[in-house]
C-alpha positions as CSV (number, residue, x, y, z in Angstrom):
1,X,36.8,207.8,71.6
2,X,39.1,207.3,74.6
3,X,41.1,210.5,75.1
4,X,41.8,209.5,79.1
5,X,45.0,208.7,78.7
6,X,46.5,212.1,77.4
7,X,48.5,213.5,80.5
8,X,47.2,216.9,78.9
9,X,43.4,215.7,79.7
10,X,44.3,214.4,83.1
11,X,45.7,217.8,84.0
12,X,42.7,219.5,82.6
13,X,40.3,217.3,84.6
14,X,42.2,217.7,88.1
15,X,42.2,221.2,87.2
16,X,38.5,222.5,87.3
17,X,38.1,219.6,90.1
18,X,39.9,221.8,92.3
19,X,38.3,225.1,90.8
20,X,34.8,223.0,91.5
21,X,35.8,222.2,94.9
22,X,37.2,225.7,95.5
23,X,33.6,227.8,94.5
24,X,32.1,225.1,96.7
25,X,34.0,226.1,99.4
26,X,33.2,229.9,98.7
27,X,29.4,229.2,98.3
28,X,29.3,229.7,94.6
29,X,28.0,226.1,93.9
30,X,25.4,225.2,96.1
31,X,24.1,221.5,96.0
32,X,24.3,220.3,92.5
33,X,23.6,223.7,90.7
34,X,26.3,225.0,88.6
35,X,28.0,223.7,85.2
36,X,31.7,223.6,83.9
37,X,33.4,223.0,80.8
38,X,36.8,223.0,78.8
39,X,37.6,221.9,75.5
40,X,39.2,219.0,75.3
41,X,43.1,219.2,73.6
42,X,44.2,217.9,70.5
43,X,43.6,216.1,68.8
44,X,40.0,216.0,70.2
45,X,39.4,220.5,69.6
46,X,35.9,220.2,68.5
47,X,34.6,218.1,71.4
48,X,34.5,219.1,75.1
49,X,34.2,217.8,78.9
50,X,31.4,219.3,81.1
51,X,29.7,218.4,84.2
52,X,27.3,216.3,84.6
53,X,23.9,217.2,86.1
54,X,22.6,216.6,89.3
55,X,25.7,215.9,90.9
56,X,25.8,217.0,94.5
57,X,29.6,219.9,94.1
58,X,30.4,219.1,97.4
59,X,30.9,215.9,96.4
60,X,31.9,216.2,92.5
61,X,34.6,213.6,91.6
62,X,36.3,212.6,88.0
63,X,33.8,210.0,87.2
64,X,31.4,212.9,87.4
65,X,32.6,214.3,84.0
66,X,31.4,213.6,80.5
67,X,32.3,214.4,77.1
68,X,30.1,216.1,74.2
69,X,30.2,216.7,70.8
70,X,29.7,219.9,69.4
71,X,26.4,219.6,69.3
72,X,25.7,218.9,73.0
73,X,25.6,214.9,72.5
74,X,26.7,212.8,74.5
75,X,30.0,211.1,72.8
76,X,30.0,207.1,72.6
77,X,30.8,205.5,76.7
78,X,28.9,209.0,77.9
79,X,25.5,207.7,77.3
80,X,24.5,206.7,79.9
81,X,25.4,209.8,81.8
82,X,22.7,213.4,81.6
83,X,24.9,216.7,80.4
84,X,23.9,219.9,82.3
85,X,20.8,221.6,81.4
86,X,22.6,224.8,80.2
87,X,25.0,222.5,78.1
88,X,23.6,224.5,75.3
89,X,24.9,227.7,76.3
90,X,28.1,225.9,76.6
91,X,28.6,224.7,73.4
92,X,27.1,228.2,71.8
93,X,29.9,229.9,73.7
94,X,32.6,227.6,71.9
95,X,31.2,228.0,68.6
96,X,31.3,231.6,68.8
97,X,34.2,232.7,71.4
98,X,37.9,231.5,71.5
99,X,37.5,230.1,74.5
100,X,39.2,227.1,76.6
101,X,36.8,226.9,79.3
102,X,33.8,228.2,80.6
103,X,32.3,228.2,84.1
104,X,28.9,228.9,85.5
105,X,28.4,229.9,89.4
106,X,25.1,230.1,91.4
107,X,26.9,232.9,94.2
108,X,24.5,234.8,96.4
109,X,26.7,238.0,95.1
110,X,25.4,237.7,91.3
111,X,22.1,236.2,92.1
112,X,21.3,239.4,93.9
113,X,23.2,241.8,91.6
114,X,21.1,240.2,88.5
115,X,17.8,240.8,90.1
116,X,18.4,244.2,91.3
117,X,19.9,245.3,88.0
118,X,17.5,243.2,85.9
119,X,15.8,246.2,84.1
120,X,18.9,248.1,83.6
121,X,19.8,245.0,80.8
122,X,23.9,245.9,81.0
123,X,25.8,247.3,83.9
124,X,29.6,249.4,83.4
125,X,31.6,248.1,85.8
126,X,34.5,250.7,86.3
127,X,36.6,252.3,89.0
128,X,37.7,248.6,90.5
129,X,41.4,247.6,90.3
130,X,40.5,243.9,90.4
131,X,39.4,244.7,86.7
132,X,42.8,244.8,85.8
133,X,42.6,240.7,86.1
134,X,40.2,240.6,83.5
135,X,42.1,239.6,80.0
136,X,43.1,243.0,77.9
137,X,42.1,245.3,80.8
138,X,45.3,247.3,82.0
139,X,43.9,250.3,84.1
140,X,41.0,250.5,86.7
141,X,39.4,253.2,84.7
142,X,38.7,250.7,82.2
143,X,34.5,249.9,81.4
144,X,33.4,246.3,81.4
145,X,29.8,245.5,80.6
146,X,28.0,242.9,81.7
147,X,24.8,242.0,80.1
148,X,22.1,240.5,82.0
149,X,19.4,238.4,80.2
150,X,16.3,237.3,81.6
151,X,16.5,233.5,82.7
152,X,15.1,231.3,80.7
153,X,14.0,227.1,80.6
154,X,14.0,227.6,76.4
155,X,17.8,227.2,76.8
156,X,17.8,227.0,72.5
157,X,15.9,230.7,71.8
158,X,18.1,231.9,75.3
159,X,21.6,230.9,73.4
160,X,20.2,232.5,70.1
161,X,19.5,235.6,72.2
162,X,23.3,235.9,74.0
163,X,24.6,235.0,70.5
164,X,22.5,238.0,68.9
165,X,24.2,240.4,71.8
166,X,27.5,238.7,71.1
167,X,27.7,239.7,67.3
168,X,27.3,243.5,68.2
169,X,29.5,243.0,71.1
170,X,32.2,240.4,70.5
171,X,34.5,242.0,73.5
172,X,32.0,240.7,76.1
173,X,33.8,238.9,78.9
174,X,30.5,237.3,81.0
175,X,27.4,238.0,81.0
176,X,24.5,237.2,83.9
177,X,20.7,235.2,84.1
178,X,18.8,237.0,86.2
179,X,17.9,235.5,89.6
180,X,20.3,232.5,88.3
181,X,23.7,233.4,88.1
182,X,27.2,234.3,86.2
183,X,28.5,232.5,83.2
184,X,32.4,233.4,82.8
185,X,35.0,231.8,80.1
186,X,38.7,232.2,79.2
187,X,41.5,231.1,76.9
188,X,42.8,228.6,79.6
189,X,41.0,227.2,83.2
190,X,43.1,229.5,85.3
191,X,42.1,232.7,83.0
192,X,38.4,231.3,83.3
193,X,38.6,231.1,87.0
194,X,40.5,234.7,87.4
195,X,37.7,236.2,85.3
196,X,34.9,234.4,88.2
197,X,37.0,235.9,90.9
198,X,37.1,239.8,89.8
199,X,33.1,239.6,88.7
200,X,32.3,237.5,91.8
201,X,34.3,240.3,94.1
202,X,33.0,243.4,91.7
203,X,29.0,241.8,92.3
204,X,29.8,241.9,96.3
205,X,30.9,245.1,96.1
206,X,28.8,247.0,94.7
207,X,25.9,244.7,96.6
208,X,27.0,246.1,99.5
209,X,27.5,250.2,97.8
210,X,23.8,249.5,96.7
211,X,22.4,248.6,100.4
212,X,24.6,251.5,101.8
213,X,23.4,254.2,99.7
214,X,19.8,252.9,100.6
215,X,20.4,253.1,104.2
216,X,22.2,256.4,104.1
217,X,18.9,257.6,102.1
């Protein structure tokens, strides 16, 4: 399957190129951690584009990308390239979310967050007018939780767990690996990225209330 030549695609692909260069730049992809996805466009729904592994984010280019099935294989001319680790948790989100794209980042922000709200298991975000950029949220009173699971190599019984939490809570927007980092998704690239942005910022925050109200204590 050869898809390439859709302008649609092309867009697509320079698309989270410059989102991957950008959370580079910010320190949300160090080295080659991270993973991103979107679905590819019709008539090619049900199969998706994610980033390969090992490859160094400062340097990520188009050639970098492959394609998957809906399985997690490795469509025919991709074969010879190794899907992320986590492409699992990818593919679970697709099956289970209507979702365009989904992105993964390794910030200093969540890593710290997730391990010092480990035990707590989900955190309310609330009181933050950035929330307002999250899809369907309209006031900064609003609650968002954000579920953080324990991270995990078994990356088959780890999707089987966030799917579990996902059934009782289908209006969950992200969710966190402890000592890992933040998965976040949206209807479109630019919606996925906005969603990063307010959790990334929200995380720093409240980072920062945490190591205040320690030191004023």
């Amino acid at each position: 399957m050869n898809i390439l030549h859709l302008e649609d695609y092309q867009d697509l692909q320079d698309e989270l190129l410059e989102i991957i260069a950008l959370f580079h730049q910010k320190g949300w992809s160090p080295a080659t951690s991270t993973n991103y996805s979107f679905r590819n466009p019709q008539p090619y729904q049900e199969t998706f584009t994610i980033s390969s592994s090992g490859i160094d984010k400062l340097h990520f280019k188009a050639e970098d990308f492959m394609m998957i099935d809906d399985e997690g294989s490795p469509l025919p001319g991709y074969e010879h390239k190794k899907p992320s680790a986590e492409t699992g948790l990818h593919t679970m989100l697709y099956h289970h979310l209507d979702t365009q794209a989904i992105l993964h980042t390794h910030s200093v922000a969540s890593t710290v967050f997730s391990l010092v709200h480990h035990k707590d298991k989900i955190v309310q975000l609330t009181g933050f007018e950035v929330l307002k950029g999250i899809k369907g949220i309209n006031t900064h009173e609003a609650s968002v939780s954000i579920p953080i699971f324990d991270n995990s190599q078994d990356i088959e019984a780890l999707s089987q767990e966030i799917k579990i939490y996902f059934d009782h809570n289908p209006k969950m927007k992200g969710f966190l690996l402890a000592g890992h980092g933040l998965y976040a998704w949206g209807t479109s690239l630019a919606e996925a990225k906005r969603h990063t942005e307010v959790f990334e910022f929200i995380f720093e925050c409240m980072n920062q209330m945490y190591c205040f109200c320690r030191h004023g204590n």
